[in-house]
C-alpha positions as CSV (number, residue, x, y, z in Angstrom):
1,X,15.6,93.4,-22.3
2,X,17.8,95.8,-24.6
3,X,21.0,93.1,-23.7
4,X,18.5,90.2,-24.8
5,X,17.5,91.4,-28.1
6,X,19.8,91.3,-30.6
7,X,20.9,87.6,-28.9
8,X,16.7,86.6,-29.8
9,X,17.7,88.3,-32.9
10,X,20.0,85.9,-33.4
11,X,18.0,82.6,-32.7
12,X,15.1,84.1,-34.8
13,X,17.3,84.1,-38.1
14,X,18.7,80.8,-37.1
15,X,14.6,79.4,-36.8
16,X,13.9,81.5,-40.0
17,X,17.0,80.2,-41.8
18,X,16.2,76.3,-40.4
19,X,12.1,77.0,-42.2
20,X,13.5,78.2,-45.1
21,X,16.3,75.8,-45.5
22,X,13.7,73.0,-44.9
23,X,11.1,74.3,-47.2
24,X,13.9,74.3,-50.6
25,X,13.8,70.3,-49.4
26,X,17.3,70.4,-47.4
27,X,17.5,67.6,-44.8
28,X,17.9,68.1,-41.2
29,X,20.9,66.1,-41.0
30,X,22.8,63.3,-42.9
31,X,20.9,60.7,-44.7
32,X,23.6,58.7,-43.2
33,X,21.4,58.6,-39.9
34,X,24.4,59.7,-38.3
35,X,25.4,63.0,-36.8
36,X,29.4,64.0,-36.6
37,X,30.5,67.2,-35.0
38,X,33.4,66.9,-37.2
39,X,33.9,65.4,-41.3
40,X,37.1,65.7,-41.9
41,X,37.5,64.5,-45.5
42,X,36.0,67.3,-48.0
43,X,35.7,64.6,-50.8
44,X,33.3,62.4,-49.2
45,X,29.6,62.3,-48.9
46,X,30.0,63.2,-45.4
47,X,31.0,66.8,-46.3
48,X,28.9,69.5,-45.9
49,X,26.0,67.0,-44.2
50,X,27.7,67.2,-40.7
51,X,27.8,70.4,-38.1
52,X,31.5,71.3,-39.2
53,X,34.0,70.2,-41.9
54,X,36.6,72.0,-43.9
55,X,34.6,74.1,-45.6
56,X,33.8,75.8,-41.9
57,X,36.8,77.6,-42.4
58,X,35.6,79.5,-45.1
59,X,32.4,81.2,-43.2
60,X,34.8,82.0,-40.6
61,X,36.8,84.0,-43.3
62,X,32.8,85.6,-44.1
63,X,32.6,86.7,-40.6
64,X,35.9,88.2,-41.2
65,X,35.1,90.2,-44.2
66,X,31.8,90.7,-43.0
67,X,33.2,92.5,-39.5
68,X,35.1,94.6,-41.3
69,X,32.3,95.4,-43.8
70,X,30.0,96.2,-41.3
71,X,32.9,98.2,-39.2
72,X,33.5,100.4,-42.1
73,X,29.4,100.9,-43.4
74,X,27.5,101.0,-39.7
75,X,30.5,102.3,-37.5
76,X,27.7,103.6,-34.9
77,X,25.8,100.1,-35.0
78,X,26.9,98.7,-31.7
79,X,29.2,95.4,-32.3
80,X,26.3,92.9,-31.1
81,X,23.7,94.4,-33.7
82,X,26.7,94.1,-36.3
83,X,27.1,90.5,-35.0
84,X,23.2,89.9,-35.9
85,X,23.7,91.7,-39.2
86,X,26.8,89.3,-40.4
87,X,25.3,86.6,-39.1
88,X,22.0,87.5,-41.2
89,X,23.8,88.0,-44.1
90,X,25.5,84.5,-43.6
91,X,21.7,83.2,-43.1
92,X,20.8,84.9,-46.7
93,X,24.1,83.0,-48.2
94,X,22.9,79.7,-46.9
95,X,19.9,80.0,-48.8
96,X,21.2,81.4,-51.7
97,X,24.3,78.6,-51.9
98,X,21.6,76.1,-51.3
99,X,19.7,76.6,-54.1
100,X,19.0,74.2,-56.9
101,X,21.0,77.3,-59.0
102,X,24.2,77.4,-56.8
103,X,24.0,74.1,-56.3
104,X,24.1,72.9,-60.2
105,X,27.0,75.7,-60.5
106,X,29.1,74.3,-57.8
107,X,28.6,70.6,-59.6
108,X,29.0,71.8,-62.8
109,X,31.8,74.3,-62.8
110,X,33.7,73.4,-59.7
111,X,35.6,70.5,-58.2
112,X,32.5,70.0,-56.0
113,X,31.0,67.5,-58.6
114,X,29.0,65.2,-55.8
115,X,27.9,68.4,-54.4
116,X,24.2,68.0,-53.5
117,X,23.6,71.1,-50.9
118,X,24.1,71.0,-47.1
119,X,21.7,69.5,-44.5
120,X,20.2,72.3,-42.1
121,X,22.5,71.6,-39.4
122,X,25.9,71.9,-41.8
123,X,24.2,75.2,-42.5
124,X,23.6,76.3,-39.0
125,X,26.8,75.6,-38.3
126,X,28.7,77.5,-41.2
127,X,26.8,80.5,-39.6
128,X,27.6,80.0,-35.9
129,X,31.2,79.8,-37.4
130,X,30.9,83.2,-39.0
131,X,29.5,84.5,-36.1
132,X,32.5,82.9,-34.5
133,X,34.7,84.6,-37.3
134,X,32.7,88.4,-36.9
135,X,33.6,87.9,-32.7
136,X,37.6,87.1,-33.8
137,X,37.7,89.5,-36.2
138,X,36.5,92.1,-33.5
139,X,38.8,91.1,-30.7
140,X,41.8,90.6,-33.0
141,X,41.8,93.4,-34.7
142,X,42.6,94.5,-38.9
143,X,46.5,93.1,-38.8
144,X,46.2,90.3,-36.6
145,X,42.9,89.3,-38.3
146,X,44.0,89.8,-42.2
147,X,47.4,87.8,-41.0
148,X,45.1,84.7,-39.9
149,X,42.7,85.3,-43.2
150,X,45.7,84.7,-45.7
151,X,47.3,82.0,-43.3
152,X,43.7,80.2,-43.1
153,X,43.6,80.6,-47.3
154,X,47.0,79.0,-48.0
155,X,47.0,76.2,-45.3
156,X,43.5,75.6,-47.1
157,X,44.8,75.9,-50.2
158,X,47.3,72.9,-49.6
159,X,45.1,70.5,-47.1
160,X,41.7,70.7,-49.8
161,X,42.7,72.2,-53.2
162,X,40.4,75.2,-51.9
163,X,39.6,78.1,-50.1
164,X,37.0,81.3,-50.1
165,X,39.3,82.8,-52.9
166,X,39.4,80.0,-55.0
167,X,35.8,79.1,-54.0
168,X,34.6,82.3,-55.4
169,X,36.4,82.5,-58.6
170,X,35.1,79.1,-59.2
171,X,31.9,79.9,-59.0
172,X,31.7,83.2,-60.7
173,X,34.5,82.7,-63.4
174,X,35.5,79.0,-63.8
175,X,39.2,78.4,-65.0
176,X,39.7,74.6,-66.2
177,X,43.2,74.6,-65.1
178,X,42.2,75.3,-61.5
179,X,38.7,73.0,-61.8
180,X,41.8,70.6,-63.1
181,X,44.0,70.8,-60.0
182,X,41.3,70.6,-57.6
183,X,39.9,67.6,-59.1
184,X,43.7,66.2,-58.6
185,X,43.1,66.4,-55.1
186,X,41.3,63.0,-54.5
């Protein structure tokens, strides 16, 4: 039972997460009627209502910070509890970013100007992938690891006009040059 818990740990945050998700008025899936594993193009109205897109790659850079986070504050935790802890801190982000708050910041001071939230499943995926990014990040180790992090920021960088760096900054301290740039994009 001890080996099963912090796995039912898991699935209760992703329940929890779907209920609350649901309850700020998110859809379950696209309104498209459609479900893709993959949207590829971060400037449609597919993005960020599918499982994965783009943006994915940015909660796999979360679990990345948020492995070595958790490495450096709860070093006795064993790695699966840490795993549940990221991946409930990704949970708390995915409500948080899909507020009606975030949300009008992300429309209003980002290149993200049709941004209307994600659906529940684009959610649940962006925190299986940070899950998936906390596991890497474990396994690979701090070089290996902060070599893929700036590789998966500059290819990003160049394929959307964006990445968790310029994500943030965005959101916290818009620059109209950048917002400018992004916007170029598509």
């Amino acid at each position: 039972m001890r080996r099963i818990l912090p796995w039912l740990a898991i699935v209760v945050v992703l329940a929890g997460t779907s209920l609350v998700l649901r309850s700020q008025g998110r859809l379950l899936w696209c309104s498209c009627d459609y479900l893709l594993l993959w949207s590829e193009d971060p400037w449609s109205s597919d993005n960020s209502q599918h499982l994965l897109d783009p943006y994915s790659f940015t909660h796999l850079l979360h679990g990345f910070l948020l492995c070595g986070l958790l490495a450096l504050i709860a070093p006795r935790l064993s790695a699966v509890w840490q795993l549940w802890l990221a991946v409930s801190i990704e949970a708390v982000w995915e409500v948080i970013e899909n507020s009606e708050f975030v949300i009008r910041r992300y429309r209003e001071q980002t290149a993200a100007l049709g941004y209307h939230g994600d659906t529940i499943v684009n959610s649940l995926g962006d925190i299986l992938i940070c899950g998936l990014g906390f596991v890497l990040a474990h396994r690979l180790g701090f070089r290996r690891t902060f070599a893929l992090f700036v590789l998966t920021e500059v290819t990003l960088a160049f394929w959307i006009r964006d990445n968790l760096t310029l994500n943030v900054l965005m959101l916290i301290y818009p620059i109209e040059a950048i917002k400018e740039w992004q916007a170029a994009g598509h």
